[in-house]
C-alpha positions as CSV (number, residue, x, y, z in Angstrom):
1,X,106.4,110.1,185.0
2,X,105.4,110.2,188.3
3,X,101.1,109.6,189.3
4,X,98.9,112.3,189.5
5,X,97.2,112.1,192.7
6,X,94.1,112.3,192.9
7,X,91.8,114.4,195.4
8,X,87.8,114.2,194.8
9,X,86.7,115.4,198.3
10,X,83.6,117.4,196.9
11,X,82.6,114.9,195.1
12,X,82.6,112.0,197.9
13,X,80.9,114.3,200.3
14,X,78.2,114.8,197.0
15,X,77.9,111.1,197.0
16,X,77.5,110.2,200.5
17,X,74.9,113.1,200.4
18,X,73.0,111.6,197.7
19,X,73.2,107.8,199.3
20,X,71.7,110.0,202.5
21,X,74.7,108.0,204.5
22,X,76.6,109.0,207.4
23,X,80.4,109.6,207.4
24,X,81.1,106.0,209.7
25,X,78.2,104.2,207.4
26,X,79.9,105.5,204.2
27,X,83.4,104.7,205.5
28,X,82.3,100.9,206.5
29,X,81.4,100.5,202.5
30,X,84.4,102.0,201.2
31,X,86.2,99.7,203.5
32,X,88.5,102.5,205.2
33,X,88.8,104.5,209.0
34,X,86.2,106.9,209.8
35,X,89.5,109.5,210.4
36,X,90.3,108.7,206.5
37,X,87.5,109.0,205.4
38,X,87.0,112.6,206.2
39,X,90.4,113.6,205.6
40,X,89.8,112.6,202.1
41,X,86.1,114.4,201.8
42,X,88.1,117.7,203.1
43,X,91.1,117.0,200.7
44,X,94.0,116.6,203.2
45,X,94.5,113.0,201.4
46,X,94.0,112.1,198.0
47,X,91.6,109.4,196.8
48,X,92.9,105.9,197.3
49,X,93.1,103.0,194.7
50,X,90.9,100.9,197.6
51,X,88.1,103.3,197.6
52,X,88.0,104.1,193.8
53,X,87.8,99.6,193.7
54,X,85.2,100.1,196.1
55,X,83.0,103.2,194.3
56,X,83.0,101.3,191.5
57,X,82.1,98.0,193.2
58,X,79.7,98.8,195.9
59,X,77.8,101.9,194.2
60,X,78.6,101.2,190.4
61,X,80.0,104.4,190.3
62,X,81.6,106.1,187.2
63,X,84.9,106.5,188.5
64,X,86.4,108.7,185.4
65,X,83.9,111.3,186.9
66,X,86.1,111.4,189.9
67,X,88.7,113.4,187.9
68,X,86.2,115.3,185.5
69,X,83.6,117.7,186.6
70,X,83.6,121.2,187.8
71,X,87.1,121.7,189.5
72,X,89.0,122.8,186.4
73,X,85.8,124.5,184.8
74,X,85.7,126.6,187.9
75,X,89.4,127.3,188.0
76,X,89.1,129.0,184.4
77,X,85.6,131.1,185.4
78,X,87.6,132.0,188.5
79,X,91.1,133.0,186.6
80,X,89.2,134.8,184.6
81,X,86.6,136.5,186.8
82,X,90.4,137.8,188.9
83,X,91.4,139.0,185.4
84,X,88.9,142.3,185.9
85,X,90.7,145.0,186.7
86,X,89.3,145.8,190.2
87,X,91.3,142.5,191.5
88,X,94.5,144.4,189.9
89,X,95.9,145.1,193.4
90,X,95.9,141.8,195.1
91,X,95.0,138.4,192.8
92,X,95.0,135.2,194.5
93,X,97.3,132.8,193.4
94,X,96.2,130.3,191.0
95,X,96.9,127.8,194.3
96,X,94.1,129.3,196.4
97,X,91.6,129.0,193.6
98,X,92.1,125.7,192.6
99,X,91.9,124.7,196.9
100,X,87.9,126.4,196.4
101,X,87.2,124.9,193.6
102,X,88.0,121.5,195.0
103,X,86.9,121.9,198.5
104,X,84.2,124.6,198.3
105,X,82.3,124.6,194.9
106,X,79.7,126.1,196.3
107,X,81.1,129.1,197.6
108,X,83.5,129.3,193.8
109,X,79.8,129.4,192.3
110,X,78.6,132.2,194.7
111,X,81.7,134.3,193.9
112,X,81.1,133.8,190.5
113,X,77.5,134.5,190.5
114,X,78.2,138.3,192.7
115,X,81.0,139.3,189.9
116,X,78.7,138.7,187.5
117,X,76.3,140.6,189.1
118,X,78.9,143.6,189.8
119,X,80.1,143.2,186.0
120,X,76.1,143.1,184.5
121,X,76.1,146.2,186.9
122,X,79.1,148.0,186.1
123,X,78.1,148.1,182.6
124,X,74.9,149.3,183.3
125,X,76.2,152.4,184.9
126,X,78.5,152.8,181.9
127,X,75.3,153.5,179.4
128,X,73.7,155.1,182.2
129,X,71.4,156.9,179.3
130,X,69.9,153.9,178.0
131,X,69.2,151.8,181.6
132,X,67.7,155.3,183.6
133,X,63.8,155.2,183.2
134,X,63.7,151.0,182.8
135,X,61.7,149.3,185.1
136,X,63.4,145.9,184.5
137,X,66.6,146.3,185.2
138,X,68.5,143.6,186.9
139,X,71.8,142.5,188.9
140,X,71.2,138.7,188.6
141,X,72.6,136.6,185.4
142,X,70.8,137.5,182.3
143,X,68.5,134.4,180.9
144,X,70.7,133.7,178.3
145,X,73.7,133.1,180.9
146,X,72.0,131.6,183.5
147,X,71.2,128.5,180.8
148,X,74.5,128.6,179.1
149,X,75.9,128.0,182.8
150,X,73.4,125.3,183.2
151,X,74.7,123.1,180.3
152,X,78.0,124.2,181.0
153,X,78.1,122.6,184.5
154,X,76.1,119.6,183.3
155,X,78.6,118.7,181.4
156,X,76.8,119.6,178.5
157,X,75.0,115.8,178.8
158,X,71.4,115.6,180.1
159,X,71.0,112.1,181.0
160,X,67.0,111.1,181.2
161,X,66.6,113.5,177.6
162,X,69.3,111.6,176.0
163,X,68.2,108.6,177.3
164,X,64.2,109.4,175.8
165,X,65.6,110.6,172.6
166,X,67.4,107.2,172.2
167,X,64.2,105.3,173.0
168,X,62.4,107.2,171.0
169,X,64.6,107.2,167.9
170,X,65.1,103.1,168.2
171,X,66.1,101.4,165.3
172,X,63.6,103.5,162.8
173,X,64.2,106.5,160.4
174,X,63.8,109.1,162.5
175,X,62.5,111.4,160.4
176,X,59.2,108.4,159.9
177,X,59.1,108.0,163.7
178,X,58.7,112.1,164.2
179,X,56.3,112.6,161.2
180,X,53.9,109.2,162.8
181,X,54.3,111.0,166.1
182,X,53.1,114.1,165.3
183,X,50.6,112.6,162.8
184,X,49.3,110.4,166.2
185,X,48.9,113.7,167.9
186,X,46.5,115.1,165.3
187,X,48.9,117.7,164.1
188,X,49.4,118.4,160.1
189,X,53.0,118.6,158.8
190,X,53.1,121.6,156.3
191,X,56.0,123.1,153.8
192,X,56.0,126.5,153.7
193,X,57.6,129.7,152.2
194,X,58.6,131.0,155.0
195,X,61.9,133.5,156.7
196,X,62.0,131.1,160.2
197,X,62.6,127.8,160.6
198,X,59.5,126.5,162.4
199,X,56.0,127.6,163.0
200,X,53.0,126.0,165.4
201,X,50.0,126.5,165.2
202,X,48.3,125.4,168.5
203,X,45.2,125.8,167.6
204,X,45.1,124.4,164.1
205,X,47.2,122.1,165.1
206,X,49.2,122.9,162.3
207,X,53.3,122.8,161.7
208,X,54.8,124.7,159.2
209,X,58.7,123.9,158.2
210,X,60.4,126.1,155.9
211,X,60.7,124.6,152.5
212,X,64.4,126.7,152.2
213,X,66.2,124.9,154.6
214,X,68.5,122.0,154.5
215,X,66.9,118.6,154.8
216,X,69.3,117.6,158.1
217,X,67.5,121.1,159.5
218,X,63.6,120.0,158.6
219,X,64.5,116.8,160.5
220,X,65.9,119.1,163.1
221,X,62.7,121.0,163.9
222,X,59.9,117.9,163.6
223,X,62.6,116.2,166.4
224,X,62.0,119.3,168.3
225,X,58.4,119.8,168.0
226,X,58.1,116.2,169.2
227,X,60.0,117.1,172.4
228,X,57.9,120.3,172.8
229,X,54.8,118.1,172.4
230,X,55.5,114.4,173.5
231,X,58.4,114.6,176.3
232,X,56.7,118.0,178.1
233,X,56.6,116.1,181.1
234,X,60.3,115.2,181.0
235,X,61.3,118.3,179.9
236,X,59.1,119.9,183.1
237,X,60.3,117.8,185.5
238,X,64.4,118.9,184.1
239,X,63.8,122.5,184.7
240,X,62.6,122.0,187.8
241,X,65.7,120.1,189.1
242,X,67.5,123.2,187.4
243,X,65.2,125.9,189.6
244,X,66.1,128.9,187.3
245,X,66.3,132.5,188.6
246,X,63.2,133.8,186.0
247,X,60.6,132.7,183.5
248,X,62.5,133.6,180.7
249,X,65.4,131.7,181.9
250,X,63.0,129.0,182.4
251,X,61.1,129.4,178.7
252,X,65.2,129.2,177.1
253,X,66.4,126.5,178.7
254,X,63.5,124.7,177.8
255,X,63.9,125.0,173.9
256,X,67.8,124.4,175.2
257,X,66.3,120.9,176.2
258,X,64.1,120.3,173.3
259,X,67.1,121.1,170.8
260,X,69.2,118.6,173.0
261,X,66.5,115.8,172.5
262,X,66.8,116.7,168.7
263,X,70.2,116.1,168.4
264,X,70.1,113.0,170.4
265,X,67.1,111.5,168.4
266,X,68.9,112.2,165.0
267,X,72.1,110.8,166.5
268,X,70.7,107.9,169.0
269,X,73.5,107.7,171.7
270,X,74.7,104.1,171.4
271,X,74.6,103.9,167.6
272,X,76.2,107.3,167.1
273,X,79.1,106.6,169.5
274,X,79.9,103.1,167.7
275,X,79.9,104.6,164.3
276,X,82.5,107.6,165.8
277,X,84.4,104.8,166.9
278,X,84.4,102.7,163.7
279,X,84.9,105.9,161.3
280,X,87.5,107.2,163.6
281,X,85.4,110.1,164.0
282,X,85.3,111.3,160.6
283,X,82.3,114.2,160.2
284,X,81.5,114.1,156.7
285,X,80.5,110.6,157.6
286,X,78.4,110.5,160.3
287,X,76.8,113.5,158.9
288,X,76.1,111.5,155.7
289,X,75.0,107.9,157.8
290,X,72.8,110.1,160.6
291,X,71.7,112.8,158.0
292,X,72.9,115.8,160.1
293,X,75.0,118.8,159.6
294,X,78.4,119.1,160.0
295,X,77.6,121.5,163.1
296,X,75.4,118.8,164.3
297,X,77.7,116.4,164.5
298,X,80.3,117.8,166.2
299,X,78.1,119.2,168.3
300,X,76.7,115.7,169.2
301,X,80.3,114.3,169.6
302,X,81.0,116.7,172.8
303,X,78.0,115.4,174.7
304,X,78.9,111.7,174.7
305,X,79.7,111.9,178.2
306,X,77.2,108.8,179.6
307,X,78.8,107.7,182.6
308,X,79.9,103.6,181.7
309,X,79.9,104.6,178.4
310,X,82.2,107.9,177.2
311,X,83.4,108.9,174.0
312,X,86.2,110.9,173.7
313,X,86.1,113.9,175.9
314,X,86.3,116.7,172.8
315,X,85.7,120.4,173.1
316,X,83.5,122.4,170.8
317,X,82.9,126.0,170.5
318,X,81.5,127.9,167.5
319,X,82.1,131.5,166.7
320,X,80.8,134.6,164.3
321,X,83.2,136.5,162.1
322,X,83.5,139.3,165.2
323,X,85.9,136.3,167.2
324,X,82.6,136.2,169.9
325,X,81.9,132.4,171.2
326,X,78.4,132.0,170.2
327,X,78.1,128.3,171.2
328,X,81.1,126.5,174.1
329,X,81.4,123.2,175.4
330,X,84.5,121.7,177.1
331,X,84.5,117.9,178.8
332,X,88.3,118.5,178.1
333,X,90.9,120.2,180.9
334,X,90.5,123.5,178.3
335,X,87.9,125.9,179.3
336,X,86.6,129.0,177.1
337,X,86.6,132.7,178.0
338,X,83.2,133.3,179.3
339,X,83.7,136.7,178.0
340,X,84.6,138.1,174.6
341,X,85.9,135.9,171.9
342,X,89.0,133.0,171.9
343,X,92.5,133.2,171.5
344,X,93.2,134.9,167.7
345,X,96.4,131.9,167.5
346,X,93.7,129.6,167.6
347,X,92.6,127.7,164.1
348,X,89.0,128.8,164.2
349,X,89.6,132.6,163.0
350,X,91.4,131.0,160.4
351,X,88.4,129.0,159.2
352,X,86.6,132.0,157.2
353,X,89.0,132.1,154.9
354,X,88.7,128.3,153.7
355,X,85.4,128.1,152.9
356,X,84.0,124.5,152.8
357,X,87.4,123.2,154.5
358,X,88.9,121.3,157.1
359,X,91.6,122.9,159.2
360,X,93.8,121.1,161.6
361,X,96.0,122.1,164.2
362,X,98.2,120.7,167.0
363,X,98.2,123.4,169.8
364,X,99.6,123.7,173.3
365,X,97.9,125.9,176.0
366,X,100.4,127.3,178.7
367,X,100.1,124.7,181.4
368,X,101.6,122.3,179.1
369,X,98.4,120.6,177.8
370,X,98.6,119.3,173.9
371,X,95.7,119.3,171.8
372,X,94.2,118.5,168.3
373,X,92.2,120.6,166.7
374,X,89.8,120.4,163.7
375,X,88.1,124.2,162.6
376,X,85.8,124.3,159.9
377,X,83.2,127.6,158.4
378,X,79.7,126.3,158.6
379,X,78.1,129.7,157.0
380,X,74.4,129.0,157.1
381,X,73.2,130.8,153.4
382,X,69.6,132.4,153.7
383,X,67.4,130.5,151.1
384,X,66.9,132.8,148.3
385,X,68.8,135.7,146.3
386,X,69.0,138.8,148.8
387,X,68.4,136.7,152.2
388,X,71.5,137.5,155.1
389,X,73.7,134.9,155.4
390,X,74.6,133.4,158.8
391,X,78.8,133.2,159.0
392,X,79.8,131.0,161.5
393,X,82.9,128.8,162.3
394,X,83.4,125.6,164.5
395,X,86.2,124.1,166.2
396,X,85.8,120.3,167.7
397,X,89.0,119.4,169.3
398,X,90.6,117.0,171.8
399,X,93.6,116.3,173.9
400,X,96.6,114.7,171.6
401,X,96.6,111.6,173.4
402,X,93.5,110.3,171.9
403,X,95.1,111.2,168.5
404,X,94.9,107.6,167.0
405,X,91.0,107.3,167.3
406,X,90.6,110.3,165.1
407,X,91.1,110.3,161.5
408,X,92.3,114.3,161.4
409,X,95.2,113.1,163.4
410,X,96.5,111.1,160.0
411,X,99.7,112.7,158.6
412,X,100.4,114.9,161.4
413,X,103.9,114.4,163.5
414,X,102.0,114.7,167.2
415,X,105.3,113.6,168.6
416,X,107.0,116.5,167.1
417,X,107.1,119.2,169.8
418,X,107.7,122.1,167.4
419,X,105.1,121.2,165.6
420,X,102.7,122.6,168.2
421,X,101.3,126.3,168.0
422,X,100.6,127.8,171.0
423,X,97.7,128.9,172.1
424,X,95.8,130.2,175.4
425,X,92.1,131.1,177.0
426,X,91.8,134.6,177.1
427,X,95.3,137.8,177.3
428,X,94.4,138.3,180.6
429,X,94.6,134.9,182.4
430,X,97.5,133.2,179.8
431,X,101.0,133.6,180.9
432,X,102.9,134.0,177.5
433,X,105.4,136.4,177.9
434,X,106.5,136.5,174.1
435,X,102.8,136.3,172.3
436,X,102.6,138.8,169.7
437,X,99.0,138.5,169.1
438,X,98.6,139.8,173.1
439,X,96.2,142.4,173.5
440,X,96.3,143.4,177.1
441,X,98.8,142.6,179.9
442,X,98.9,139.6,181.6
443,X,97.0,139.3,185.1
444,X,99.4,137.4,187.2
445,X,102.4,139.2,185.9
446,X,104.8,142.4,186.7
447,X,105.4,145.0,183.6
448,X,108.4,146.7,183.0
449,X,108.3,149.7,180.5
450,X,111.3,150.9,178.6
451,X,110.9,154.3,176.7
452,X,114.4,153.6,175.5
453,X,112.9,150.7,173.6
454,X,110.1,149.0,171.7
455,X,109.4,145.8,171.0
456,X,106.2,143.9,169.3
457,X,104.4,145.3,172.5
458,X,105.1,148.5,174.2
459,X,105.5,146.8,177.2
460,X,108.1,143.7,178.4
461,X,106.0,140.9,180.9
462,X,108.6,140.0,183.6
């Protein structure tokens, strides 16, 4: 099989940036021509094996990160941005997007940034009734998005929180260290009767933790109150490295942050990534060793992306019984829909109806790409007789290749290619011709419509 080259140019000229180094300064430490140099930093070469030797060497640098990042996460927000029907006419080919995403990120981000915009506005106009008379409307991202998009392009790994929360969590029971923390602070621990989670009192000083919940979910929200209270600064000084559109944006990303330093306290990252690797990534035990939730854990599992020190690169996604992605993470080459739910092949759906089981799946998406995927319901009950209950279902998957560090892959014939279900992103952006779960036409594709004739779908994709 022949090499994939490899061409990084946004992310040299990021570099160099950073190092505040001129193009001749940078080339002299990489050991190459000035002329190379910026061929490779505009993509008309790919990366050589001397300068990835001499990244790592000279600047210590991370050189998996080379190949990961925001190129093929912008691809998929840009396939499926084209997928709306007012780029119907004329698409670009999936060739031109994958050139901006490598050699203009910043202008892939802007165009994603107005369509959103147009499409925020678009369906504004469409319930005209309810937007006429509000004095707050708005064509930027809402809030919500504008943090999901954060932690999507970090990678979904904060690096100075997950370091804290490590440092903080040490080699004590966690649950000790945030109860003497908060005790230090003056502030009384209280179990309560209560519908929410979590209540503060600032000036009693006084936290409340509902006495219904699941202990891994108490632990949960002392962890957080700790990072509200104890890491402030750090938390500050993140947000303002993110410079968010609005305050609300702001005030959401900032619990974002505090939930992150939760999950990394109750799942320190060193420890937690060498018992995934011993248990070949079994859930039920690390949940049971670091006292979290199933949720938790695979949620935890696709963030270990420390540069030096990766776990598997895993995707995770969780979704409500309606098929909508209420929670998406990819550090894999499969990106989610960032609007509406996921494919209806995929395992996930299937989940609900196995209550308290483990599904598993080997699944292709359309450019080839095999994966392994593990769906389970994590249906959170109410606490007491009447209460809602919460339906959910997860998926934590990866690409087949890393099939022998995980336990799920056991039994299953990954070198069987039959065996493989396929599966896509979203109808308008996957190119199955023959899927008979397809809900609308394929973007990038002519239809041909025989009156004469029907088949599964009124329609034949040429």
């Amino acid at each position: 099989m022949a090499t994939q080259k490899l061409y990084a140019g946004a992310k040299l000229r990021e570099m160099r940036t950073r190092l505040d180094l001129t193009q001749k300064a940078f080339a002299a430490k990489l050991g190459v021509s000035l002329p190379y140099l910026n061929q490779m930093e505009n993509n008309n070469r790919p990366v050589s094996t001397t300068v990835v030797l001499a990244l790592a060497q000279e600047f210590g640098m991370d050189v998996t990160e080379l190949s990961a990042g925001d190129s093929e996460r912008l691809v998929s927000d840009m396939r499926e941005a084209m997928a709306d029907p007012v780029f119907a006419d004329d698409p670009p080919p999936l060739a031109d997007l994958r050139l901006t995403a490598s050699n203009a990120p910043a202008l892939a981000r802007a165009f994603l940034t107005l369509h959103r915009a147009y499409r925020q506005t678009h369906e504004r106009l469409a319930s005209l009734d309810e937007a006429l008379g509000r004095e707050d409307a708005r064509i930027q991202a809402s809030p919500w998005e504008e943090v999901r998009d954060f932690f999507h392009y970090c990678d979904n790994y904060i690096d100075a929180v997950d370091r804290a929360a490590e440092r903080f969590a040490g080699e004590a029971d966690v649950r000790m260290a945030a109860l003497s923390a908060l005790e230090t602070a003056g502030i009384t621990v209280e179990m309560a009767e209560m519908t929410g989670l979590r209540g503060y009192d600032a000036a009693t000083k006084t936290l409340r933790l509902s006495g219904r919940t699941a202990p891994s979910t108490q632990v949960f929200q002392l962890l957080l109150q700790v990072a509200l209270l104890a890491q402030n600064d750090l938390l500050e000084a993140t947000l303002d490295f993110a410079r968010f559109q609005t305050s609300e944006a702001r005030a959401i990303a900032k619990i974002g942050l505090a939930n992150y330093f939760s999950g990394a306290a109750l799942m320190p990252y060193g420890r937690f990534l060498s018992a995934a690797q011993n248990c070949r990534h079994d859930l039920e035990i690390l949940a049971t060793r670091f006292g979290a939730s199933i949720e938790q854990v695979a949620h935890r599992l696709s963030t270990l992306q420390r540069p030096g020190a990766k776990g598997i690169p895993f995707f995770f996604v969780r979704v409500d019984q309606a098929g909508t992605i209420t929670k998406r993470h990819s550090a894999t080459r499969l990106q989610f829909a960032r609007f509406g739910g996921a494919c209806p092949l995929w395992n996930v759906h299937r989940a609900f109806e196995t209550p308290g089981r483990f599904l598993r799946q080997l699944a292709e998406t359309p450019d080839g790409v095999r994966y392994i995927s593990l769906a389970r319901d994590v249906s959170k009950p109410g606490g007491s007789f009447g209460s809602p209950v919460r339906r959910y279902a997860i998926a934590l998957g990866c690409e087949v290749r890393h099939a022998e560090a995980l336990v799920y892959a056991d039994s299953l014939d990954v070198t069987n290619a039959s065996a493989y279900e396929p599966i896509g992103i979203s109808c308008r952006i996957c190119e199955r011709k023959d899927c008979h779960q397809r809900s609308v036409p394929p973007l990038e594709r002519r239809l041909s419509i025989n009156a004469n004739a029907r088949g599964v779908l009124p329609y034949e994709v040429s």
